[in-house]
N, C-alpha and C positions, 0 to 999 in steps of 0.2 A: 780672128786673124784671116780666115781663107775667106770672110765676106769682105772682105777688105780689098786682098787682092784681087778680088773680082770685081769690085768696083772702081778698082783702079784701071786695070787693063780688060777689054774683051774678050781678049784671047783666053786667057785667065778662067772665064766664063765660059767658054767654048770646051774645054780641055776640062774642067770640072764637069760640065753635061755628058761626056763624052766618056766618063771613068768606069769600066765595067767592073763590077762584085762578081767575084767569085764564091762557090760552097766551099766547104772545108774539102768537099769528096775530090774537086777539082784540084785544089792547090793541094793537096795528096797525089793528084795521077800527073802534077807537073813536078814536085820534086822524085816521083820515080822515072821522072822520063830524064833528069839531069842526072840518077846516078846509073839508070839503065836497067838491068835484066836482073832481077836480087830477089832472096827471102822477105818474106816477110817480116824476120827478126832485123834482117841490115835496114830495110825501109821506114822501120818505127825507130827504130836508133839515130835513120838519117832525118827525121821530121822531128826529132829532140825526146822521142818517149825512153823510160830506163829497162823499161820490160818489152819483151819479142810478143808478145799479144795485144798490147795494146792498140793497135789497128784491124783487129778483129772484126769489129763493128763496123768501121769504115768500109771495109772490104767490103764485108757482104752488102752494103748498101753499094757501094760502088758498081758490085755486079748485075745488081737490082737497077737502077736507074742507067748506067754506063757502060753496058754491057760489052757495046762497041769499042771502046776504049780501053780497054783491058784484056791482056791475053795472059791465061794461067797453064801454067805446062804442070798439071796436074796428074802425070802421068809418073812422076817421080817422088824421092819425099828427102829433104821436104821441097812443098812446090815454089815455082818461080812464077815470079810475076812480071810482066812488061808491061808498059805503058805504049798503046798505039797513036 
């Protein structure tokens, strides 16, 4: 179906070439930039998980490669995380 549309219109073509992928880490540090300044437990709640750890893993990768992109007020408990 989408070869289709591309062969129909150019644009089509242009706007397909044009589509960026994101990692899971990413579209993680954008739904916490849409609910703002939260635990860890409200963020994995807000990404659809039923348990407050299960972005565990995400994190700590996230801090690993994105480190710029995340700000942790770890100076409290539990900690906050923001999305820069």
């Amino acid at each position: 179906m989408m070869l289709e549309e591309i062969n129909k219109s150019p644009e089509a073509a242009i706007l397909a070439a044009e589509e960026v992928f994101k990692t899971y880490e990413l579209m993680c540090l954008d739904k916490l930039k849409e609910i703002g300044r939260s635990t860890a437990r409200d963020w994995s709640f807000a990404m659809g998980y039923t348990h407050r750890s299960s972005l565990a893993k995400i994190i700590r990768r996230i801090t690993e490669r994105y480190p710029e992109m995340l700000k942790i007020y770890d100076n409290r408990f539990p900690r906050l995380y923001e999305a820069i």
